[in-house]
DSSP file (Angstrom, degrees, kcal/mol; ACC not computed):
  #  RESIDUE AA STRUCTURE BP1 BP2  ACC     N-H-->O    O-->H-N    N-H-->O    O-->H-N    TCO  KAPPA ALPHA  PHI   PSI    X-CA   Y-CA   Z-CA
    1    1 A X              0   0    0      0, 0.0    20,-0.2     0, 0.0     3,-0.1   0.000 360.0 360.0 360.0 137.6   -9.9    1.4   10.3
    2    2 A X        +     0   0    0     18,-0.8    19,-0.1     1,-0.6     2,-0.0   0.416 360.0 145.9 118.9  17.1  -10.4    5.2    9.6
    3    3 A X        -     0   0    0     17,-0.2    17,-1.3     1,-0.0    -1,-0.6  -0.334  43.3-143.1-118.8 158.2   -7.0    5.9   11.5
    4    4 A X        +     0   0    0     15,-0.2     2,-0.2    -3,-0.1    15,-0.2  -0.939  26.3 170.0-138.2  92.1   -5.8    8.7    9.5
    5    5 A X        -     0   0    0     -2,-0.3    13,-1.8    11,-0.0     2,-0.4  -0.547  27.8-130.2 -88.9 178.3   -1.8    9.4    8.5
    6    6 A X  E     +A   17   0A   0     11,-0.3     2,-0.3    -2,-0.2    11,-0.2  -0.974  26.6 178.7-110.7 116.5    0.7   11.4    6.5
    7    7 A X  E     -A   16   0A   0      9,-4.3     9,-2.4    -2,-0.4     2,-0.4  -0.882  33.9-118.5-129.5 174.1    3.4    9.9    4.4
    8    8 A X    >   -     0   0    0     -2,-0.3     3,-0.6     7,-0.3     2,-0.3  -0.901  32.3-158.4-125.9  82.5    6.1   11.0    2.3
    9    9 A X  G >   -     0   0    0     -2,-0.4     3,-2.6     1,-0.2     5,-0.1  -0.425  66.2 -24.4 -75.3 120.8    5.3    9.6   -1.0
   10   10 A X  G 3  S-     0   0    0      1,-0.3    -1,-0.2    -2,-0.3     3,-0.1   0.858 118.6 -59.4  40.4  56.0    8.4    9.3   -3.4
   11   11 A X  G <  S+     0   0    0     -3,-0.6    -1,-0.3     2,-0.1    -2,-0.1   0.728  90.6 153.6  30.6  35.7   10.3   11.9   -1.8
   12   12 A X    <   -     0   0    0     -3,-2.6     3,-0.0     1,-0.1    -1,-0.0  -0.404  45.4-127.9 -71.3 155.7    8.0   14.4   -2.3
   13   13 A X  S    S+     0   0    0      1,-0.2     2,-0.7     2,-0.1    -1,-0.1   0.561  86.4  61.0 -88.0 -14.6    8.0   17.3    0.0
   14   14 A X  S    S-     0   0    0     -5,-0.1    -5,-0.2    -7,-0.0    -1,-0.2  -0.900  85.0-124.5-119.7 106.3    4.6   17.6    1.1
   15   15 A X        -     0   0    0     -2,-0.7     2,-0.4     1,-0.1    -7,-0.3  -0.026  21.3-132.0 -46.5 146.4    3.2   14.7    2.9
   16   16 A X  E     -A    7   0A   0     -9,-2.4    -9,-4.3    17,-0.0     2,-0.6  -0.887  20.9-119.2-101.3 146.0   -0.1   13.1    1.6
   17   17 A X  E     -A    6   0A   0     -2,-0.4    17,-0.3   -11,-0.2   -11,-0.3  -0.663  35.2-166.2 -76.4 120.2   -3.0   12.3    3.8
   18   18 A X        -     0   0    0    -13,-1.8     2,-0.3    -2,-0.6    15,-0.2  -0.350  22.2-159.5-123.4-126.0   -4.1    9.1    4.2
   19   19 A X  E     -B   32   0B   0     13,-1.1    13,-1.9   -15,-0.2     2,-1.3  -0.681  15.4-143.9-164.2 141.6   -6.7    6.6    5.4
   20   20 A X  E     +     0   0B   0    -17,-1.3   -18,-0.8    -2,-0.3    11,-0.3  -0.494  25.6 170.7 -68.5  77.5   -6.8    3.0    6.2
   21   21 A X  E     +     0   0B   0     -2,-1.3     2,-0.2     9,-0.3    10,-0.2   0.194  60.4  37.8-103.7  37.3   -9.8    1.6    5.2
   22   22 A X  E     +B   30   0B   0      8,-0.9     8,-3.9     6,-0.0     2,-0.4  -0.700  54.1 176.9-175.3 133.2   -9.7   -1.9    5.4
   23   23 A X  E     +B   29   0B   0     -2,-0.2     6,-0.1     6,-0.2     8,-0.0  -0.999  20.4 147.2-132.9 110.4   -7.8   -3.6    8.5
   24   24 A X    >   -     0   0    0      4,-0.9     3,-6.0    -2,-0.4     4,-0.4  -0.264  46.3-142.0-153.7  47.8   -8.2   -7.8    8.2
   25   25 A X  T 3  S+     0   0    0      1,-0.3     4,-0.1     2,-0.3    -2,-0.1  -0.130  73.0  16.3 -39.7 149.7   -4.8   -8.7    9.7
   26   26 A X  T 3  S+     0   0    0      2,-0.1    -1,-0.3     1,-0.0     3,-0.1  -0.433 132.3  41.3 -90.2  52.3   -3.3  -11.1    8.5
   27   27 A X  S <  S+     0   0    0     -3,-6.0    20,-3.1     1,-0.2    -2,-0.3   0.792 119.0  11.1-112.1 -27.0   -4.9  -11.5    5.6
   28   28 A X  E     + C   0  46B   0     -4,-0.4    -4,-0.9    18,-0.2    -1,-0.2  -0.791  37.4 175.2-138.9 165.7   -5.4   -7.5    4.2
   29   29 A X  E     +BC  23  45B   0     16,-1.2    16,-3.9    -2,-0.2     2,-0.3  -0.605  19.3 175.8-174.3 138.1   -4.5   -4.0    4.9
   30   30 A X  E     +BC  22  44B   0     -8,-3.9    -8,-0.9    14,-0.2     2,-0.3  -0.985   4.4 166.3-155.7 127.4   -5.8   -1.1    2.3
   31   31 A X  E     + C   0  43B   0     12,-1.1    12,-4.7    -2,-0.3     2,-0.3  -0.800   1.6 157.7-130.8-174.9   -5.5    2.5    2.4
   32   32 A X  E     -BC  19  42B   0    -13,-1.9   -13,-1.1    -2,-0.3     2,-0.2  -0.992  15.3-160.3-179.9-173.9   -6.0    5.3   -0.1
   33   33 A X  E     + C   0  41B   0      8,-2.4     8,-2.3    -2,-0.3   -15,-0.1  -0.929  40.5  81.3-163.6 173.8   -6.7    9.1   -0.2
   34   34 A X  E    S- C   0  40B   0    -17,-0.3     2,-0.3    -2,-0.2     6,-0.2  -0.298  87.9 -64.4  96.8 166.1   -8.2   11.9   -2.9
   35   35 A X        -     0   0    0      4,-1.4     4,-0.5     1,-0.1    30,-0.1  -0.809  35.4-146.7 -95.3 154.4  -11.6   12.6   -3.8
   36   36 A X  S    S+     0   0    0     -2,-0.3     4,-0.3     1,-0.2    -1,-0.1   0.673  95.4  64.4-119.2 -21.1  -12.9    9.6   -5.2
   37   37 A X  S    S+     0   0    0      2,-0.2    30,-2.6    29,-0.2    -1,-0.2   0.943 124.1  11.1 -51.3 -55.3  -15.2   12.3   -7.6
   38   38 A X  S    S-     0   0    0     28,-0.3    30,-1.7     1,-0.3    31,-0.2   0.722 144.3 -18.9-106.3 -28.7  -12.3   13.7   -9.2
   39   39 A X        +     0   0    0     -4,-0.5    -4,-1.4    28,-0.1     2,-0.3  -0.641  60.5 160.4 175.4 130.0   -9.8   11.7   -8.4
   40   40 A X  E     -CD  34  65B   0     25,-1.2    25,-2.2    -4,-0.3     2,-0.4  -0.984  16.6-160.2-160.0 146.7   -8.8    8.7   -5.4
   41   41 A X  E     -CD  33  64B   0     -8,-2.3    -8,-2.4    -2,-0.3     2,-0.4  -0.939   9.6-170.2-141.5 140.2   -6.3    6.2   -5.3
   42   42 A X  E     -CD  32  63B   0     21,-1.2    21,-3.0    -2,-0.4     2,-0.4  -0.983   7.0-156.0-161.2 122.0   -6.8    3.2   -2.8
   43   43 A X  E     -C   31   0B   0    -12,-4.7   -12,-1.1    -2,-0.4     2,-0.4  -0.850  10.6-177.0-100.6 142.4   -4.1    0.7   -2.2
   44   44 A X  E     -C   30   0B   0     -2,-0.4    17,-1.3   -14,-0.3     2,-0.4  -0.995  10.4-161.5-126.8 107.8   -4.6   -3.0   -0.9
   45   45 A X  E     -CE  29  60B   0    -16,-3.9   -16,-1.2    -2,-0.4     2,-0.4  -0.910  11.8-161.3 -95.1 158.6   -1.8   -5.8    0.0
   46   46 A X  E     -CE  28  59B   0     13,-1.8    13,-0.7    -2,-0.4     2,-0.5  -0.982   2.7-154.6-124.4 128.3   -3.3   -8.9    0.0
   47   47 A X  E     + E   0  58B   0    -20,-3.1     2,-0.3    -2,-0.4    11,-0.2  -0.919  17.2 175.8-110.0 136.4   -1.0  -11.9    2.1
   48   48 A X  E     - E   0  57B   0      9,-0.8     9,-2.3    -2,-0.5   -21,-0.1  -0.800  32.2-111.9-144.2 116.4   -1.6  -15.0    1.1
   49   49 A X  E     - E   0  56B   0     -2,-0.3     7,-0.2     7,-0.2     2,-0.1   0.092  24.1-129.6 -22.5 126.3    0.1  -18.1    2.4
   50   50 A X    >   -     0   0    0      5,-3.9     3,-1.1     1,-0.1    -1,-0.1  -0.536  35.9-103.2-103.8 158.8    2.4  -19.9   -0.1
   51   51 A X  T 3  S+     0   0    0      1,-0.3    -1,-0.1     2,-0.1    -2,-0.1   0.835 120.4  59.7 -48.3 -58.7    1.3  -24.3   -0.1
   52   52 A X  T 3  S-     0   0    0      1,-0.1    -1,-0.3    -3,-0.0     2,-0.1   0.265 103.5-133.0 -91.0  25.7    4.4  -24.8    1.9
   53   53 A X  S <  S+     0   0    0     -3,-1.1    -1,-0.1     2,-0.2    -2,-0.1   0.277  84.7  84.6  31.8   8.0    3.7  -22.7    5.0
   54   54 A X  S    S+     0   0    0     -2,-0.1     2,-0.3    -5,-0.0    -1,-0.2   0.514  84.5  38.4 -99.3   2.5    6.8  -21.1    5.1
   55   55 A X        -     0   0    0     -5,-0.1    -5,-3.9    -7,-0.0     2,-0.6  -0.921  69.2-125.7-141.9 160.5    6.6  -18.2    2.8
   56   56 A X  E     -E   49   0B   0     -2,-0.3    -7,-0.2    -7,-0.2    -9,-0.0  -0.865   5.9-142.2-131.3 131.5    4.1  -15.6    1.9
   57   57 A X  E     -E   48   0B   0     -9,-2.3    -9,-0.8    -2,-0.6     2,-0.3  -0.321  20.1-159.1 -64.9 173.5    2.8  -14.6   -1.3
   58   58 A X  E     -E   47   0B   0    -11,-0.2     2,-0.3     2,-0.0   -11,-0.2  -0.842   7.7-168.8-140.1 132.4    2.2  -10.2   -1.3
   59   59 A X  E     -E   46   0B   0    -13,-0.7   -13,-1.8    -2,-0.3     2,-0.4  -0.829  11.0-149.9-109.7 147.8   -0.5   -8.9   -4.1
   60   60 A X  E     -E   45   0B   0     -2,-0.3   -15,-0.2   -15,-0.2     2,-0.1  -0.941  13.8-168.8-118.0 143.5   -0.5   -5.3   -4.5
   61   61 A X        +     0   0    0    -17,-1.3     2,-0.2    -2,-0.4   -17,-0.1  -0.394   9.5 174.9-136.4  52.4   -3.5   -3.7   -5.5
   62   62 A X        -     0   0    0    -19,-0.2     2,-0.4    -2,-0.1   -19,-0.2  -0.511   3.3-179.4 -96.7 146.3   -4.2   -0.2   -6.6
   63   63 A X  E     -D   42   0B   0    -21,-3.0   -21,-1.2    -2,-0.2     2,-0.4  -0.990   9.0-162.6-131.9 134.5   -7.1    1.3   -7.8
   64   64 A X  E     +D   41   0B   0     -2,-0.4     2,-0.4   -23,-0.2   -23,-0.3  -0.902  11.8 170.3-126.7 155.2   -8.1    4.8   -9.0
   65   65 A X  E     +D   40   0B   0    -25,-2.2   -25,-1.2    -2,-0.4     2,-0.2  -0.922  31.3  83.2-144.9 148.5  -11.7    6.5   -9.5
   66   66 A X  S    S-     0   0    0     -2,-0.4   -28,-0.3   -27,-0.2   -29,-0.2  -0.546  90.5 -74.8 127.2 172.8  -13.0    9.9  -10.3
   67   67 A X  S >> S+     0   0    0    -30,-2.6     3,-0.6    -2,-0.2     4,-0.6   0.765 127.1  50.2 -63.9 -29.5  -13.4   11.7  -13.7
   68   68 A X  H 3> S+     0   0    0    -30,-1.7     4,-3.1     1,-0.2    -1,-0.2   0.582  85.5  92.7-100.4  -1.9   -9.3   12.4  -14.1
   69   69 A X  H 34 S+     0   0    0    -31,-0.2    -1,-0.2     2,-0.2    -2,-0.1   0.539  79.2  45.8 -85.7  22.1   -8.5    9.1  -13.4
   70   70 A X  H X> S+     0   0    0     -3,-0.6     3,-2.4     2,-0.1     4,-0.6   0.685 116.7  56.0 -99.5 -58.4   -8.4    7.6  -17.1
   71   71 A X  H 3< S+     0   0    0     -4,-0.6     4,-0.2     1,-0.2    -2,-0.2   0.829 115.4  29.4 -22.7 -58.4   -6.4   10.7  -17.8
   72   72 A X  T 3X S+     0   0    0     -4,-3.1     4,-2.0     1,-0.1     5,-0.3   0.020  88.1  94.0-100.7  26.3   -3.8   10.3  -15.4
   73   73 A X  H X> S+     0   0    0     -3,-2.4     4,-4.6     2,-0.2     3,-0.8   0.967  87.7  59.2 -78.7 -53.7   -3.6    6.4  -15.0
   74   74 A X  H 3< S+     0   0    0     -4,-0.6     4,-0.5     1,-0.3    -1,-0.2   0.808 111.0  45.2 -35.5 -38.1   -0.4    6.7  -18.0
   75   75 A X  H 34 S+     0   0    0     -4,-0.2     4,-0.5     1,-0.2    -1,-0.3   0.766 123.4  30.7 -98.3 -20.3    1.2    9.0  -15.4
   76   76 A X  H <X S+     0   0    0     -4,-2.0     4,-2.6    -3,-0.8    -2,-0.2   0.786  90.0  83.2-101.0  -6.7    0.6    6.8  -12.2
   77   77 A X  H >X S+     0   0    0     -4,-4.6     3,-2.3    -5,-0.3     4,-0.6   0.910 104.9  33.9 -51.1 -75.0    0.6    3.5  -13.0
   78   78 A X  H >> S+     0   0    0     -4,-0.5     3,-3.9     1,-0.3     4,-2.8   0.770 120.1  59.2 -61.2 -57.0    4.7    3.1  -12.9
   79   79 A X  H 3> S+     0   0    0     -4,-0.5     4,-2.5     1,-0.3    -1,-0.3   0.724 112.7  36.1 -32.5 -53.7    4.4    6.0   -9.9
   80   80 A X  H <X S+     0   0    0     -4,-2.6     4,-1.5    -3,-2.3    -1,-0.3   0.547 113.1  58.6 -97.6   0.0    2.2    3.6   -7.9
   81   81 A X  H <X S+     0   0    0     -3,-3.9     4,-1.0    -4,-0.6     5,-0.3   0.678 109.9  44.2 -76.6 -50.1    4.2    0.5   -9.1
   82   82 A X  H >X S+     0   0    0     -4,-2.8     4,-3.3    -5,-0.4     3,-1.2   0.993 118.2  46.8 -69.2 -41.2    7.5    2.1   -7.5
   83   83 A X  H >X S+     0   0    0     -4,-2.5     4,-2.3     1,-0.3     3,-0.9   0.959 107.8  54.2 -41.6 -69.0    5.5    3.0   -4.3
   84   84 A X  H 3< S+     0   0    0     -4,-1.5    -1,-0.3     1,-0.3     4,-0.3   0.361 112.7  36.3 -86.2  20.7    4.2    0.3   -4.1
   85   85 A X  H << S+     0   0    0     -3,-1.2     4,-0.5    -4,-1.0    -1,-0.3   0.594 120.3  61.3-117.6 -19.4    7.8   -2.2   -4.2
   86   86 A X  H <X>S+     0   0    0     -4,-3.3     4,-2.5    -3,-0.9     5,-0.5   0.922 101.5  36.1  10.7-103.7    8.8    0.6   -2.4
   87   87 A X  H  X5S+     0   0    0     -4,-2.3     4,-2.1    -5,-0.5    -2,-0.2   0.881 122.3  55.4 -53.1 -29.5    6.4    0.4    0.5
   88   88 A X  H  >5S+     0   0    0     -4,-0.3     4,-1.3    -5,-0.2     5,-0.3   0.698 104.5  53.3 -73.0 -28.6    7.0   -4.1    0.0
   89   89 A X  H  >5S+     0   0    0     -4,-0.5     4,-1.6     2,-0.2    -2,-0.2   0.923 113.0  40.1 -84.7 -30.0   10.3   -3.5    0.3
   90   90 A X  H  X5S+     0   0    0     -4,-2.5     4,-1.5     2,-0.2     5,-0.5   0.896 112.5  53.9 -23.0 -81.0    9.7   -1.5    3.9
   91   91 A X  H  X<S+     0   0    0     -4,-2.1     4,-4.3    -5,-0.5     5,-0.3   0.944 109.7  48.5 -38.2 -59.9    7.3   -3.8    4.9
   92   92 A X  H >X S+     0   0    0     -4,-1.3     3,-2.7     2,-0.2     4,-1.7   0.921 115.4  47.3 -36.0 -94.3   10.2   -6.9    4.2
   93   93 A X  H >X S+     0   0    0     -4,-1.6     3,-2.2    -5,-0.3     4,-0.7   0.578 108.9  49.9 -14.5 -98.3   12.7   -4.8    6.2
   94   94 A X  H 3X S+     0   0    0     -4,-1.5     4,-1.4     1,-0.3    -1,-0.3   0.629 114.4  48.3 -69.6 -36.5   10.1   -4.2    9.0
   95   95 A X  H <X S+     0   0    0     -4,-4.3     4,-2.6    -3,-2.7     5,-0.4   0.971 105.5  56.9 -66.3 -56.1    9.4   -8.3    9.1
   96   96 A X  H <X S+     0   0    0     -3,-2.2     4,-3.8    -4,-1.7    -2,-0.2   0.931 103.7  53.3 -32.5 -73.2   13.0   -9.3    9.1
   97   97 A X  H  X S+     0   0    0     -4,-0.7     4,-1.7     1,-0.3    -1,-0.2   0.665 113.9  45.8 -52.4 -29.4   13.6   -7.2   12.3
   98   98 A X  H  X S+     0   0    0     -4,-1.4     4,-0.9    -5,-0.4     3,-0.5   0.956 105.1  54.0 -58.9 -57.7   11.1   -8.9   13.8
   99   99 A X  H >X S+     0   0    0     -4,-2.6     4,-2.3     2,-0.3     3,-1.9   0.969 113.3  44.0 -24.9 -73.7   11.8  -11.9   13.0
  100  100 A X  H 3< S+     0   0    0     -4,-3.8    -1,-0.2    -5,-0.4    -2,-0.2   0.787 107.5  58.4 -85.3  -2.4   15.1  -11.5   14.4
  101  101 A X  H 3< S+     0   0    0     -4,-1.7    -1,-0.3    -3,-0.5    -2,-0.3   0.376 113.0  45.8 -68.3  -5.4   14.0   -9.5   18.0
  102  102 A X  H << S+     0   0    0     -3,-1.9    -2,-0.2    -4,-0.9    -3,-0.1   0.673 107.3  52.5 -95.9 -13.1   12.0  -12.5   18.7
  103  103 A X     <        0   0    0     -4,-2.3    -2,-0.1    -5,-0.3    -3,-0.1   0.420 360.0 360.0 -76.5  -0.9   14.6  -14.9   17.8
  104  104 A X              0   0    0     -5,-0.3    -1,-0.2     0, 0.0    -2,-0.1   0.712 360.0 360.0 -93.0 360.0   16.7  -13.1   20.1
């Protein structure tokens, strides 16, 4: 936790920093960025095991805080909706390939 990157949010040109602040493998993983005064966005998946122990549920989780963030929720909500099936859709991908180099 605290591990610090840059990603490339919605093609954007200019990376945003973030940070990982919650690591609880393989139940969580939550990051965010921003000043949380004026304005901070903090993402969470949540895994949770589906009843039949072959599939897994994904919750997506965003939250934002600071004084502009009632302002601006109308203009990020769908932004942080597409990130985030975006970033699910990654993740999927990233599972798959695993999945099938260990099958190999």
């Amino acid at each position: 936790m605290g591990r610090r990157l840059k990603v490339k949010l919605l093609r954007l040109p200019i990376p945003t920093p973030l940070e990982v602040y919650l690591a609880d493998p393989p139940n969580e993983l939550g990051w965010g960025g921003g000043n949380p005064k004026i304005l901070g966005a903090w993402h969470r998946f949540v895994f949770e095991a589906e009843a039949d122990g072959a599939h897994t549920r994904v919750r997506s989780l965003e939250t934002w805080e600071g004084v502009l963030s009632f302002a601006v929720r109308p203009i990020l909500q769908p932004l942080a909706v597409k990130i985030a099936n975006s970033q699910l859709g990654a993740l999927a991908r990233s599972f798959e390939a695993e999945f099938l180099r260990a099958g190999e």
